[in-house]
N, CA, C and O atoms as a DFTB+ gen file, in Angstrom:
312 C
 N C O
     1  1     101.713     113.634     102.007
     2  2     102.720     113.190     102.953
     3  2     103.848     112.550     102.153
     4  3     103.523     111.640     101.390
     5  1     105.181     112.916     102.229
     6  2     106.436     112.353     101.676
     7  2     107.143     111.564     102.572
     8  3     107.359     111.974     103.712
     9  1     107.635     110.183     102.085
    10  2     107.710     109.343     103.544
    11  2     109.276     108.809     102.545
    12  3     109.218     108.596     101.334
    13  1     110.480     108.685     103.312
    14  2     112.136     108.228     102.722
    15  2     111.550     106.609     103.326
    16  3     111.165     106.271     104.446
    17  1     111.644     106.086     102.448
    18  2     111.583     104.413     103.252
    19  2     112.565     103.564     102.397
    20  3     113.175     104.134     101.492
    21  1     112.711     102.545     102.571
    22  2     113.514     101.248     101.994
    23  2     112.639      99.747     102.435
    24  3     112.078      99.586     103.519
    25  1     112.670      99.115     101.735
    26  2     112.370      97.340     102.532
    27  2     113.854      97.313     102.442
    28  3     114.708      97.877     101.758
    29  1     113.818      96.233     103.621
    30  2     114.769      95.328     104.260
    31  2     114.939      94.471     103.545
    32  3     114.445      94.460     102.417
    33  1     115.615      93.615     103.973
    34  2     116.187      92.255     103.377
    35  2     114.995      91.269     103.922
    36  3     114.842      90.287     103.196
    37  1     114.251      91.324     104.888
    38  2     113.145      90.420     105.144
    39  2     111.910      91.241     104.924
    40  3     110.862      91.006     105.526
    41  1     112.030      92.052     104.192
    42  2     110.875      92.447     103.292
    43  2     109.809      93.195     104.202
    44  3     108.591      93.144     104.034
    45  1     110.505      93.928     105.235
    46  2     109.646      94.867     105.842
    47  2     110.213      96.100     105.798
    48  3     111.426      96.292     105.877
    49  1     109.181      97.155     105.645
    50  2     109.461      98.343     105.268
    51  2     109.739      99.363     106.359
    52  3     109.145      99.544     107.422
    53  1     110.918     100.060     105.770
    54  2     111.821     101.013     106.919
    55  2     111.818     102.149     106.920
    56  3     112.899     102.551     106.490
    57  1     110.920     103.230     107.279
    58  2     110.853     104.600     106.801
    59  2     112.021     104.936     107.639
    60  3     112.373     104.275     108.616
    61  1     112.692     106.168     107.133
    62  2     114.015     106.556     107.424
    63  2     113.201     108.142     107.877
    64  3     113.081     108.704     108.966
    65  1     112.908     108.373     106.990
    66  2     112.407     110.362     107.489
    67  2     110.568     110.337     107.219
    68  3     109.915     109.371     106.827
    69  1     110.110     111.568     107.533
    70  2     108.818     111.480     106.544
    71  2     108.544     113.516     106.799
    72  3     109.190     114.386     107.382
    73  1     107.600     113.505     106.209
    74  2     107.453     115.476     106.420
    75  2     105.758     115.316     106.288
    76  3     105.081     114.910     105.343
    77  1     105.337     115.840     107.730
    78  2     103.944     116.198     107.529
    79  2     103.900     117.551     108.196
    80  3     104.556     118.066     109.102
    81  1     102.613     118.061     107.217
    82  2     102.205     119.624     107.760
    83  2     103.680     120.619     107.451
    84  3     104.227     121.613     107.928
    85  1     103.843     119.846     106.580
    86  2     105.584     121.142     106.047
    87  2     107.099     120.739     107.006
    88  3     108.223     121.004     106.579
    89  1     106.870     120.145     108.180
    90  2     107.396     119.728     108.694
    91  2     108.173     118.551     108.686
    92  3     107.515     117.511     108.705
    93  1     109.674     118.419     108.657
    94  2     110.717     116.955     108.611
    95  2     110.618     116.613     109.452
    96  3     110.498     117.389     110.400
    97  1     110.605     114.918     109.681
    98  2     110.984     114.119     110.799
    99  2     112.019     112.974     110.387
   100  3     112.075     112.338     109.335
   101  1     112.911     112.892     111.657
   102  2     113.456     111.786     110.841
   103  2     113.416     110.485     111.835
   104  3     113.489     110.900     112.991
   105  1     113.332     109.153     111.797
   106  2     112.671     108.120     112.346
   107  2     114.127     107.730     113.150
   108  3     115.243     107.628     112.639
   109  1     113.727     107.539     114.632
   110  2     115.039     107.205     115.224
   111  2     114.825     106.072     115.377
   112  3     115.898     105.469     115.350
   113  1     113.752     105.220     115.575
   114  2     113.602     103.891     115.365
   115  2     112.339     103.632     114.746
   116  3     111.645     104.542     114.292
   117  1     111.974     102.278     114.707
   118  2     110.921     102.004     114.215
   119  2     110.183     100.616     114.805
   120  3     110.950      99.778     115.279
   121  1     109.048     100.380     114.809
   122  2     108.482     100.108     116.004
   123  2     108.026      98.853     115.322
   124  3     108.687      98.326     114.427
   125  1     106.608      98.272     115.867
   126  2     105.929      96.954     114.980
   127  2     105.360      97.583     113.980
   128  3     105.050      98.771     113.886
   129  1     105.187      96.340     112.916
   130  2     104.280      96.391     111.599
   131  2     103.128      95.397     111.498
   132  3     103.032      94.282     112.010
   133  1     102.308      96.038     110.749
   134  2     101.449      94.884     110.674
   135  2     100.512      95.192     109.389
   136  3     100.234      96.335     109.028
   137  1     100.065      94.005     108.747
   138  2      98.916      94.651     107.589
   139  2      97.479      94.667     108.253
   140  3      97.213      94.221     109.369
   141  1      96.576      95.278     107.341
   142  2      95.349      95.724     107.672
   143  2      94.826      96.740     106.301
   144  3      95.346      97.774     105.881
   145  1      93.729      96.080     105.860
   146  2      92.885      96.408     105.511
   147  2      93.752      96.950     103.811
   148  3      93.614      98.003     103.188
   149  1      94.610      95.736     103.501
   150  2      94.905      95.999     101.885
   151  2      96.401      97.554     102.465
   152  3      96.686      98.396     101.614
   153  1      96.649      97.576     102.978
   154  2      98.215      98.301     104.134
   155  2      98.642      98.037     104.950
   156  3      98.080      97.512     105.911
   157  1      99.798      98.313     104.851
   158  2     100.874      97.689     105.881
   159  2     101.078      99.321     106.760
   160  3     101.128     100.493     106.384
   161  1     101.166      98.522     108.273
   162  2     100.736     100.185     108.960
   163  2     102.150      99.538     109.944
   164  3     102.426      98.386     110.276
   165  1     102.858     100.884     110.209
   166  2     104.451     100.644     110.677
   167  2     104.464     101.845     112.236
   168  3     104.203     103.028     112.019
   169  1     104.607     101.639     112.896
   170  2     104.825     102.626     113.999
   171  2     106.538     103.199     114.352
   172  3     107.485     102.482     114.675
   173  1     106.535     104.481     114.193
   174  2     108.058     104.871     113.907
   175  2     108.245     105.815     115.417
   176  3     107.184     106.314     115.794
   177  1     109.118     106.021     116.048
   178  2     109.967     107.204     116.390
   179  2     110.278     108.584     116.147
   180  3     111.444     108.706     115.771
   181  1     109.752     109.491     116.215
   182  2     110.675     110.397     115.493
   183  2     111.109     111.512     116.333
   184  3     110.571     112.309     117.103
   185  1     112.527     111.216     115.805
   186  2     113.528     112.328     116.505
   187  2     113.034     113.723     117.186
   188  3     112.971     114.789     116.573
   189  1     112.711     113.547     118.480
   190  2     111.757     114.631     119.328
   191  2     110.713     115.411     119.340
   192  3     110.431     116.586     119.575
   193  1     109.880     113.775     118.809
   194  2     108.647     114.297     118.338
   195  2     107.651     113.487     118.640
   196  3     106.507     113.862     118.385
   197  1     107.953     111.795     119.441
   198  2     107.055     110.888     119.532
   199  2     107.173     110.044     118.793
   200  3     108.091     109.931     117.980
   201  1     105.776     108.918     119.038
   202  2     105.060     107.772     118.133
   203  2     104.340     108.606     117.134
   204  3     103.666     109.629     117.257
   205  1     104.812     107.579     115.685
   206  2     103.675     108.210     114.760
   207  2     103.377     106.823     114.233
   208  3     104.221     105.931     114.154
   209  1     101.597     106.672     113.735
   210  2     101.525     105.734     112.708
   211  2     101.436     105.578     111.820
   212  3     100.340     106.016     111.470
   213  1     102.211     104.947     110.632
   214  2     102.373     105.518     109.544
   215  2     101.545     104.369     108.500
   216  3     101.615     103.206     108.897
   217  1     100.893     104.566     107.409
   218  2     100.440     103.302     106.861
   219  2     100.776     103.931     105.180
   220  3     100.638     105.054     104.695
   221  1     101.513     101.975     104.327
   222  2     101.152     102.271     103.665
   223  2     100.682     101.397     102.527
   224  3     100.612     100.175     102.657
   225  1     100.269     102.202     101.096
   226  2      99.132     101.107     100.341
   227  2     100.349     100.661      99.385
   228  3     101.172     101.555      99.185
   229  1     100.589      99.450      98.777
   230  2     101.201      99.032      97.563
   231  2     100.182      99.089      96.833
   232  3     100.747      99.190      95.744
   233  1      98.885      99.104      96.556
   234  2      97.990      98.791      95.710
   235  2      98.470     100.913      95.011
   236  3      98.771     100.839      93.819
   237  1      98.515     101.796      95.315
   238  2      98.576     102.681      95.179
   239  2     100.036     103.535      95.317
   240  3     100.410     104.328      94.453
   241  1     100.679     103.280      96.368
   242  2     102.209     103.261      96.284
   243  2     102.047     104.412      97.347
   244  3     103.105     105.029      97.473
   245  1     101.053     104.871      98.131
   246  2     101.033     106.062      98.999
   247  2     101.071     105.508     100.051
   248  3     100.689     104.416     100.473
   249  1     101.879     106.883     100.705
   250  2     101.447     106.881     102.708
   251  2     100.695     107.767     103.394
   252  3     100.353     108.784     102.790
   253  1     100.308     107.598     104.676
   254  2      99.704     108.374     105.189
   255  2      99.962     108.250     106.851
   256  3     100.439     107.398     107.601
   257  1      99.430     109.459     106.979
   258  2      99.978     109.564     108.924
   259  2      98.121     108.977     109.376
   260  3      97.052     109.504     109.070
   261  1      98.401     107.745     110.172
   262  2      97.156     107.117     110.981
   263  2      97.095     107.994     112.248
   264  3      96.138     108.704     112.557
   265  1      98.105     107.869     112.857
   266  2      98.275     108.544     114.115
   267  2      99.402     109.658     114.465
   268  3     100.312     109.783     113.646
   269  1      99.404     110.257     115.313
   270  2      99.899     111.354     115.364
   271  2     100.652     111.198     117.425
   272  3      99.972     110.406     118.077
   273  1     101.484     111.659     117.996
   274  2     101.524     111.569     119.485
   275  2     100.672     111.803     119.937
   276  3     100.344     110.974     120.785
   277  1      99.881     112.791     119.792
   278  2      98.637     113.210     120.573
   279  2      97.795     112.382     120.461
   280  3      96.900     112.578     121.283
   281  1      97.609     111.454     119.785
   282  2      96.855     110.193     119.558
   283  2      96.945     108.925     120.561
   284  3      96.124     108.113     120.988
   285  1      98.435     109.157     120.748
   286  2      98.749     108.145     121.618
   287  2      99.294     108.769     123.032
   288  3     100.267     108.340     123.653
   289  1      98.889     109.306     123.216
   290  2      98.403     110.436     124.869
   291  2     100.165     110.924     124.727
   292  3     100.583     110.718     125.866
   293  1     101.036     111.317     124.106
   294  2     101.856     112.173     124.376
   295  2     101.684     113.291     124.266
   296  3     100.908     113.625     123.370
   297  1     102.215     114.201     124.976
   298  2     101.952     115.753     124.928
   299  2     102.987     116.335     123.823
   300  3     104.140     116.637     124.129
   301  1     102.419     116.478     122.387
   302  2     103.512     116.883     121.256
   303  2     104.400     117.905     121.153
   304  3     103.878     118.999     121.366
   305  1     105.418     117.928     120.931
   306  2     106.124     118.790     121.204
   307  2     106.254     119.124     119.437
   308  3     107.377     119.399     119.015
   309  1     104.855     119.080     118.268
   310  2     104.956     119.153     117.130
   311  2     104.622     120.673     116.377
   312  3     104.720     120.792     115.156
């Protein structure tokens, strides 16, 4: 999973795009954060596509998709 992010100025992290399954998304907003379990897990927007949850590790520097719309009862239009 390839995820465009930045931290903020208050040190929370802002994914801008991400591409899963070959597929671009790009984040029209971005939702709460929270840590858990040694990751920080961020819930994003994406541009006509739903909630996704996105988590990721600093211990390792990776991300990963937690959740998906269909996860969170939207009918995906993915």
């Amino acid at each position: 999973m390839l995820v465009e992010a930045r931290v903020g100025r208050d040190g929370r992290l802002r994914p801008r795009a991400f591409t899963w399954s070959g597929q671009a998304f790009r984040v029209a907003s971005i939702g709460r954060q929270w840590p858990d379990a040694g990751e920080t897990h961020v819930l994003v927007m994406a541009e006509g596509a739903g909630t996704f949850e996105l988590a990721y590790s600093p211990e390792t520097s990776a991300w990963r998709l937690v959740r998906t719309p269909t996860d969170f009862g939207h009918g995906a239009h993915i």
